[in-house]
N, C-alpha and C positions, 0 to 999 in steps of 0.2 A: 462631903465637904461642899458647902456653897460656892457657885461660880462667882468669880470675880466680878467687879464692876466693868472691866475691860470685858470679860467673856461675856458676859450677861449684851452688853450694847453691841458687840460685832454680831450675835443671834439674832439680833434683830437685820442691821445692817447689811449681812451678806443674804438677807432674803429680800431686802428692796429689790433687785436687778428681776429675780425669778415672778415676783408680783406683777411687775410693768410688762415683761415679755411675755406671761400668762393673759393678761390685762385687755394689752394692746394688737398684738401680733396679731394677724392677717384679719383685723376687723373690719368694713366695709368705712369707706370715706365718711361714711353718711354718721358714723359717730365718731368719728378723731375730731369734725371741725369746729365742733360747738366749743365755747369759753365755758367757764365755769360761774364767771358773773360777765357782766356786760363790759366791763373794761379789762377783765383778767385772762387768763391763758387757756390755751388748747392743753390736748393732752401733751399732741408732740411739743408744744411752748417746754410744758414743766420735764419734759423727758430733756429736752436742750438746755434747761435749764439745771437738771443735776448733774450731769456732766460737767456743765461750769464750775458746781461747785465741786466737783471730782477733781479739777483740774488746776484751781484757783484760789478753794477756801480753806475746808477742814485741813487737810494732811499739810499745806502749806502755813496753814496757822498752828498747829501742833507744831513743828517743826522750830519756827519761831518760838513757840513756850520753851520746848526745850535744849532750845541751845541758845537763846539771848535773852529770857525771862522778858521781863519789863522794859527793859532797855531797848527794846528794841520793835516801836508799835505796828502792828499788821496794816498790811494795804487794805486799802477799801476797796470790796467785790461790788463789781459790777456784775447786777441783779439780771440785767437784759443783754449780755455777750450773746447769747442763743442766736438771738434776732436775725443777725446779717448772718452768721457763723454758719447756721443751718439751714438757712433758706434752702435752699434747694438738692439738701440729705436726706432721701428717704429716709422713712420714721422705722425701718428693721435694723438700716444703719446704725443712726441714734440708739437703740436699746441696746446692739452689740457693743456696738463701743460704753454705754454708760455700764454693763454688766462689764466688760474687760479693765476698765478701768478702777472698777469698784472693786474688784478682786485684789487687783493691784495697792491700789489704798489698804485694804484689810492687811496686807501681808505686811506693807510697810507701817502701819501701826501697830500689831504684833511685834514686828523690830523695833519701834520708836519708844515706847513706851514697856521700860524693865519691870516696874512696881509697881505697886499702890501709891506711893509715893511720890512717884510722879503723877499722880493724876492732882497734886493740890499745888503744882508749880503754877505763876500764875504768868500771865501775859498782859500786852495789854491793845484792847479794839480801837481803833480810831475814832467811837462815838461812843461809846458803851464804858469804856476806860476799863478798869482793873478784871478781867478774869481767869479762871482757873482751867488747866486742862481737863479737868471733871467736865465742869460747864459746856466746854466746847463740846465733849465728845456726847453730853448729854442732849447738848441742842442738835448735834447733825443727827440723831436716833429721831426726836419729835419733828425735825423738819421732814424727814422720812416721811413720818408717819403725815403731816402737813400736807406736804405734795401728794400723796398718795391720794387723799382724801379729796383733796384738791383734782386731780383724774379720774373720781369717780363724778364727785359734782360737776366735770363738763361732759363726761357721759351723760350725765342722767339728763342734763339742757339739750341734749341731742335729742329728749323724749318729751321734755319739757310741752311746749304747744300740743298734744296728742295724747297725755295724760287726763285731760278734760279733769272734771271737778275731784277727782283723788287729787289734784295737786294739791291740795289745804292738807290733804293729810299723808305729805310726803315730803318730808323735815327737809332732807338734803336737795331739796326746789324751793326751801323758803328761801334762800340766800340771793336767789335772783329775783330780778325785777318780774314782773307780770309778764307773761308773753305778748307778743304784739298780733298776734292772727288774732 
């Protein structure tokens, strides 16, 4: 039997936490502080930033689909909570807590969501207007995958300047600007 939609996206889901703590954990300062682009985030930014959303988007937006449908539109996530919030939480903290809390989410979407059925209940975004909890729970899987990617390219800007001429032929450095050395 094929897994569900629901089974199929929490397999992805419940292995963000182990990714980032594999990732991140005891790496040398000398690669967490790079951006990913010149105005975009660290690793530990996007690490404090899925927390927020652990704590403020998906499971809260879900919840909203299924118990006031339409009727009733989602708050608008603030994208930079992290900011002041984390300043000054070491980045082991940060992982502990977004893996504690990501567990927490999965179990309570396991409970939230009885059927297939629910997944075509629809809600509605404050800017986006009508969508479906399919939708949702498909976007918190590619933001995953987003962010993720997103923490590899402010690694790889940690290397950026010292790659010398490989950098033309190293895709995930096009995205940033020239180095300045």
């Amino acid at each position: 039997m094929a897994a569900s939609f629901l089974d199929e996206s929490i397999a992805l889901l419940e292995r963000t936490p182990r990714v980032v703590r594999e990732l991140l954990e005891s790496l040398p300062d000398s690669w967490l502080t790079e951006r990913d682009t010149p105005d975009g985030w660290s690793a530990r930014d996007v690490v404090g930033h899925l927390i927020s959303n652990e704590l403020d988007n998906f499971i809260p937006r879900a919840e909203i689909i299924l118990e006031h449908g339409t009727g009733r539109t989602f708050r608008p996530f603030d994208r930079f909570a992290h900011v002041e919030r984390d300043r000054s939480v070491p980045l082991t903290d940060l992982i502990e807590r977004f893996a504690h809390l990501r567990a927490a989410n999965i179990t309570r979407l396991r409970a939230l969501v009885k059927g297939d059925g629910d997944l075509d209940l629809h809600g509605m975004h404050p800017t986006l207007g009508d969508v479906t909890l399919r939708q949702l729970i498909a976007t918190w899987t590619v933001h995953d995958l987003d962010h993720v990617a997103q923490i590899y390219a402010a690694l790889a800007g940690a290397r950026d300047a010292d790659v010398g001429p490989w950098r033309a032929n190293l895709g995930i450095l096009q995205r940033r600007v020239e180095p300045s050395r």
